[in-house]
C-alpha positions as CSV (number, residue, x, y, z in Angstrom):
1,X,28.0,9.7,-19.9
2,X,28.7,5.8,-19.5
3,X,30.4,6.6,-15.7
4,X,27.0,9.5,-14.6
5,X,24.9,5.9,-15.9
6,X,27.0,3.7,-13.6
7,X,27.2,6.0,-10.6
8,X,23.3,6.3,-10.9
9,X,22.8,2.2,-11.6
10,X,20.4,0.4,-9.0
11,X,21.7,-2.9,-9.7
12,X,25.0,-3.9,-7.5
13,X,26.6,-5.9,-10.4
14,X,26.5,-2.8,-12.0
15,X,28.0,-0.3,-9.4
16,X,30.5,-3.5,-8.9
17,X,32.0,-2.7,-12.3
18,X,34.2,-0.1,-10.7
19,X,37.4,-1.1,-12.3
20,X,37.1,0.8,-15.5
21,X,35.8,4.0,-14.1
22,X,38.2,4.6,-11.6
23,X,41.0,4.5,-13.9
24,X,42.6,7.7,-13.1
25,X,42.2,10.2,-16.0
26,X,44.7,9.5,-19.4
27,X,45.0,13.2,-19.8
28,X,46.0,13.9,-15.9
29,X,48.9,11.0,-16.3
30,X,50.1,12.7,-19.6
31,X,50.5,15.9,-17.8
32,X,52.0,14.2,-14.8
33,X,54.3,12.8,-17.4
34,X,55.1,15.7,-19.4
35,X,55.7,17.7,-16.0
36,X,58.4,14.9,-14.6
37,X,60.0,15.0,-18.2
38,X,60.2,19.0,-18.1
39,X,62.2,18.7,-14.9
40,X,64.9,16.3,-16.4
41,X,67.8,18.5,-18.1
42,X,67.9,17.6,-21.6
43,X,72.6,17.2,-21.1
44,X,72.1,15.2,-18.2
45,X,72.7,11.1,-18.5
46,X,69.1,10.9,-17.6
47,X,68.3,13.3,-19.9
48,X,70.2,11.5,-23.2
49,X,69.1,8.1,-21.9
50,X,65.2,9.6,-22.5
51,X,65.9,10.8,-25.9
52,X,67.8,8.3,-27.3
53,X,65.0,5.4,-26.3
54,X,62.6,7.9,-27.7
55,X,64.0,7.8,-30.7
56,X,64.5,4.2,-30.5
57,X,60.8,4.0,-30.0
58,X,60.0,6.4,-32.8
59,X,62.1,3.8,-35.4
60,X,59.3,1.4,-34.9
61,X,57.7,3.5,-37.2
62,X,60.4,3.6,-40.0
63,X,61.1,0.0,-40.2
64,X,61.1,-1.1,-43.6
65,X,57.8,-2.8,-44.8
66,X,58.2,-6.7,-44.6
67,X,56.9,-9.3,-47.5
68,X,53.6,-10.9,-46.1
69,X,54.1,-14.3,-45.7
70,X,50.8,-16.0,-44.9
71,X,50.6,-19.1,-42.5
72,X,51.2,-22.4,-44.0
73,X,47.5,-23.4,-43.0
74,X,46.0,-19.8,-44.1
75,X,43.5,-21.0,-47.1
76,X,44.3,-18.6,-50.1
77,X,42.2,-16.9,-52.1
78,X,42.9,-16.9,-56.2
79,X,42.1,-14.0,-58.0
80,X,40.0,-14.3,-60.8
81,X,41.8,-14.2,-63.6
Protein backbone atom coordinates (compact mmCIF):
# COMPACT_ATOMS: atom_id res chain seq x y z
CA UNK A 1 0.00 0.00 0.00
CA UNK A 2 2.80 2.46 1.26
CA UNK A 3 5.02 1.77 -2.29
CA UNK A 4 1.23 2.10 -4.87
CA UNK A 5 1.12 5.68 -2.39
CA UNK A 6 4.67 6.55 -3.34
CA UNK A 7 4.69 5.57 -7.02
CA UNK A 8 1.43 7.75 -7.23
CA UNK A 9 3.08 10.87 -5.03
CA UNK A 10 3.16 14.35 -6.83
CA UNK A 11 5.65 15.79 -4.69
CA UNK A 12 9.45 14.91 -5.91
CA UNK A 13 10.82 14.56 -2.30
CA UNK A 14 8.43 12.01 -2.15
CA UNK A 15 9.08 9.91 -5.42
CA UNK A 16 12.96 10.73 -4.22
CA UNK A 17 12.48 8.37 -1.35
CA UNK A 18 13.30 5.46 -3.58
CA UNK A 19 15.73 3.74 -1.39
CA UNK A 20 13.34 1.78 0.64
CA UNK A 21 11.06 0.58 -2.03
CA UNK A 22 13.43 -0.77 -4.28
CA UNK A 23 14.84 -3.05 -1.91
CA UNK A 24 14.51 -6.19 -3.75
CA UNK A 25 11.83 -8.52 -2.20
CA UNK A 26 12.99 -10.48 1.38
CA UNK A 27 11.00 -13.41 0.22
CA UNK A 28 12.73 -13.61 -3.46
CA UNK A 29 16.38 -13.45 -1.58
CA UNK A 30 15.27 -16.25 0.88
CA UNK A 31 14.41 -18.35 -2.09
CA UNK A 32 17.55 -17.40 -3.90
CA UNK A 33 19.19 -18.46 -0.73
CA UNK A 34 17.51 -21.61 0.00
CA UNK A 35 18.00 -22.55 -3.82
CA UNK A 36 22.09 -21.96 -3.66
CA UNK A 37 22.02 -23.97 -0.24
CA UNK A 38 20.00 -26.87 -2.04
CA UNK A 39 22.75 -27.12 -4.54
CA UNK A 40 25.64 -27.59 -1.94
CA UNK A 41 26.05 -31.43 -0.94
CA UNK A 42 25.38 -31.69 2.58
CA UNK A 43 29.36 -34.27 2.80
CA UNK A 44 31.12 -31.80 0.97
CA UNK A 45 33.69 -29.32 2.96
CA UNK A 46 31.41 -26.67 1.86
CA UNK A 47 28.61 -28.44 2.85
CA UNK A 48 29.90 -29.19 6.84
CA UNK A 49 31.42 -25.72 6.89
CA UNK A 50 27.46 -24.47 6.42
CA UNK A 51 26.11 -26.63 9.01
CA UNK A 52 28.47 -26.44 11.56
CA UNK A 53 28.32 -22.20 11.55
CA UNK A 54 24.61 -22.90 11.50
CA UNK A 55 24.71 -24.48 14.42
CA UNK A 56 27.15 -22.08 15.79
CA UNK A 57 24.53 -19.48 15.00
CA UNK A 58 21.67 -21.38 16.43
CA UNK A 59 23.85 -21.53 20.10
CA UNK A 60 23.24 -17.86 20.36
CA UNK A 61 20.01 -18.92 21.41
CA UNK A 62 21.02 -21.47 24.18
CA UNK A 63 23.50 -19.37 25.92
CA UNK A 64 22.97 -19.44 29.46
CA UNK A 65 20.94 -16.45 30.87
CA UNK A 66 23.51 -13.81 32.34
CA UNK A 67 22.89 -11.81 35.88
CA UNK A 68 21.77 -8.25 34.98
CA UNK A 69 24.09 -5.94 36.05
CA UNK A 70 22.85 -2.42 35.69
CA UNK A 71 25.21 0.61 34.78
CA UNK A 72 27.06 2.22 37.56
CA UNK A 73 25.12 5.58 36.70
CA UNK A 74 21.56 3.63 36.04
CA UNK A 75 19.31 5.34 38.93
CA UNK A 76 17.57 2.28 40.80
CA UNK A 77 14.32 1.99 41.64
CA UNK A 78 13.43 0.47 45.43
CA UNK A 79 10.61 -1.65 45.70
CA UNK A 80 8.20 -0.83 48.19
CA UNK A 81 8.54 -2.73 50.82
Amino acid sequence: MLKRRWQQAADPRVRGASKMFDMPDPALQWRDFCAELSDIRAASSLGRQVIADARAAFQLFHMPQQPFVPFPDMPQIEKDA
